[in-house]
N, C-alpha and C positions, 0 to 999 in steps of 0.2 A: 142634261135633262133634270128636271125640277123632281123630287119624289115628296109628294105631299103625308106627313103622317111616318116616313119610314125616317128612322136615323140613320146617319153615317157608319155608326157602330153598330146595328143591325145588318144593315150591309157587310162591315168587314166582319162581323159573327158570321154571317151567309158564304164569305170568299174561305175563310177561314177551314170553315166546314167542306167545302168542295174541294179545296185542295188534299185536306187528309185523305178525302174519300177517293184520288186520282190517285195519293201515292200510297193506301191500300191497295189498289187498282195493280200497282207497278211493283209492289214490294212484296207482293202474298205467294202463294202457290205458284209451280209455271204453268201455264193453260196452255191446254195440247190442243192437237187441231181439230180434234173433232169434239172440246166438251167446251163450255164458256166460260163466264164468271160473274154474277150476279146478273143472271141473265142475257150477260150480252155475248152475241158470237166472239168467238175465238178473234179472229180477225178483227175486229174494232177495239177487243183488248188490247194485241199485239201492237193497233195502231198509237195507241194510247201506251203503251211502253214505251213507245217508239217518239214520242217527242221530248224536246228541250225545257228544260225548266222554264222557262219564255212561254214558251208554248203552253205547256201546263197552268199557266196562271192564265192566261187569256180563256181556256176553258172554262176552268173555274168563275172566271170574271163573270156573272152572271145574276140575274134578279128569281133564281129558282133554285132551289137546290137540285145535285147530279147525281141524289139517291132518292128512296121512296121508303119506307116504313108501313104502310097502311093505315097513314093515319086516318083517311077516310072511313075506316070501319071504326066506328064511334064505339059500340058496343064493344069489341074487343080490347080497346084503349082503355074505355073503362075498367074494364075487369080488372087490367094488366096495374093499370096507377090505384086502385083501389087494394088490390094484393101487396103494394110497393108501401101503402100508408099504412093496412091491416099488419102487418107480418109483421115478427120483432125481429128488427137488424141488428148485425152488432155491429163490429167497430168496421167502417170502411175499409173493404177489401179488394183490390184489384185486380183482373183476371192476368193468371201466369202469363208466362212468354207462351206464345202458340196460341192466344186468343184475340190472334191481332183485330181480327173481326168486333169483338165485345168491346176489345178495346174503344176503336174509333166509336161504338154505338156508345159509350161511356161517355166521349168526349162530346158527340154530337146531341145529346142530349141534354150536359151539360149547357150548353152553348143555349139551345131550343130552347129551355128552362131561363137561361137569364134573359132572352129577349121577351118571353111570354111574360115574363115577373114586372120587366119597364114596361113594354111594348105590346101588349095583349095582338093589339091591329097587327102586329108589325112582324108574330108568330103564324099569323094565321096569313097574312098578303104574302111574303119571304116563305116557309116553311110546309105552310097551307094545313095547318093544323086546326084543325075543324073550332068555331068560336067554343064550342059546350066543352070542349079536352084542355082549354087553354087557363081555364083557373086551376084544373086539378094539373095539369102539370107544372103550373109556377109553384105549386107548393109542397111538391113533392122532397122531402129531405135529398140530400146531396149524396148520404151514404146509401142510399136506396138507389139510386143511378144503376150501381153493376148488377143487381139482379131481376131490374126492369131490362135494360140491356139483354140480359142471359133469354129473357122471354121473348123478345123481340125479332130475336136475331133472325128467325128462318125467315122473317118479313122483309129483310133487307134485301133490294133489288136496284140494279139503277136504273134512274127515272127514263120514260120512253124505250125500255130494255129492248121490248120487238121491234123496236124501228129502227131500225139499222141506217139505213138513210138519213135520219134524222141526227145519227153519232155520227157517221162520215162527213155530214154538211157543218157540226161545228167542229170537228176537229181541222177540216180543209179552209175553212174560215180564221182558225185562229193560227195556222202556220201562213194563210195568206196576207194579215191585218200588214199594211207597212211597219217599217221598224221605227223608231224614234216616239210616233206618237204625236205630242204637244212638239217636238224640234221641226216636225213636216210641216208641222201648220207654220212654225215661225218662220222656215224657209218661203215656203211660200211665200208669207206677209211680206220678206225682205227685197223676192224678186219682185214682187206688184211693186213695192214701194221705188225699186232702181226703174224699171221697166216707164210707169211714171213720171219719174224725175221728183221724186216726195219725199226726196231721202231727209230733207227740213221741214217737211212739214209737219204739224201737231195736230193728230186725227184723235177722232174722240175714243175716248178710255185703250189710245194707242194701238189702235187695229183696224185694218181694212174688214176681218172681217169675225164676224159674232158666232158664238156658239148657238144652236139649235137647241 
C-alpha cells in the first residue's frame, strides 16, 4: 500500500514504539486475575504474554500506535510542554530501575518528537497528536523528556483499553497471519508458473501476480 506524506521511518518510529510498549506489557508487574494493566483486562494481558516474539511484531505491525496518552486534551498538553520549556532542568536524568513505565514514556516521546520535528503531518496521521501540540513538542529539549514523562504517566492507557474484542481480534489475527510471508506468495507464483507450463516464460516485472 502506497502511504502518501508518511515515511518509512516514521513507520519504523511507530513499530519501534509498539513494540516497547508490548514488552512493557510482558516484562512489568504480574497481573492477577482480577486487576489489569493499563486498562486492559487481565486476560488479554496474559494473552499478550503469552505470545512469540513473531507474534509480538505482527501486533506491533501497525499504522496506529498500541497506547494512548491523551493527547486529544490539547489544554493539558499544553500546560504539561509549557512546564517542560518554563522550568530550569538540569543535566539529563533518567528514571531508576522500577520506573519502567517513565522509562518507555521517555523513549516514546523521544521518538513522537523526532517525527513531529521531520514530519509534523506524519506526528499527527501515525501518533494523532493534535496539529496545535505538534510544533511545541518538536521543540521541546531532549533533557526535559523525563519530567514531561513523570507528568504524563497516569495518562498512559492502551489504545481501545475497554474493548476487549477489539485486543482479542488482533492478537488471533496476528498468531493466525501464514508463516513466510513474501516465500507464500513466491510459492504460490512457482506452482501457477509449473501448473501452466511457464516455467520459461518471461512475465512482466516476473510475476503472475501484483501487489495491491
Amino acid at each position: 500500500m502506497q502511504r502518501i506524506g508518511v515515511s518509512g521511518k516514521a513507520i519504523t518510529d511507530l513499530e519501534g514504539v509498539n513494540r516497547a510498549f508490548l514488552e512493557l506489557m510482558t516484562t512489568g508487574a504480574p497481573v492477577l486475575p482480577d486487576t489489569g494493566c493499563f486498562g486492559l483486562a487481565a486476560d488479554t494481558i496474559y494473552r499478550v504474554r503469552m505470545l512469540d516474539d513473531r507474534c509480538r511484531r505482527r501486533v506491533g505491525h501497525g499504522q496506529f500506535p498500541l497506547f494512548s496518552v491523551r493527547f486529544h486534551d490539547i489544554a493539558a498538553w499544553s500546560a504539561v510542554l509549557e512546564r517542560g520549556v518554563r522550568d530550569e532542568v538540569g543535566a539529563l536524568t533518567w528514571p531508576a530501575d522500577g520506573g519502567r513505565v517513565q522509562q518507555f514514556l521517555v523513549m516514546a516521546l523521544a521518538a513522537i518528537r523526532g517525527v513531529a520535528a521531520r514530519e509534523p503531518v506524519s506526528a499527527s496521521v501515525l501518533f494523532g497528536v493534535p496539529a496545535l501540540l505538534v510544533a511545541d513538542l518538536s521543540r521541546i529539549e531532549i533533557r526535559a523528556l523525563p519530567g514531561i514523562a513523570k507528568a504524563v504517566t497516569p495518562w498512559l492507557r492502551a489504545r481501545c483499553a475497554a474493548k476487549t474484542g477489539w485486543w482479542e481480534r488482533m492478537i488471533v489475527s496476528a498468531c493466525q497471519e501464514g508463516e513466510g510471508g513474501v516465500d507464500n506468495h513466491r510459492g504460490v507464483h512457482s506452482s501457477l508458473l509449473g501448473a501452466l507450463s511457464l516455467g520459461e516464460a518471461r512475465l512482466p516485472e516476473g510475476r503472475l501476480y501484483r501487489r495491491q
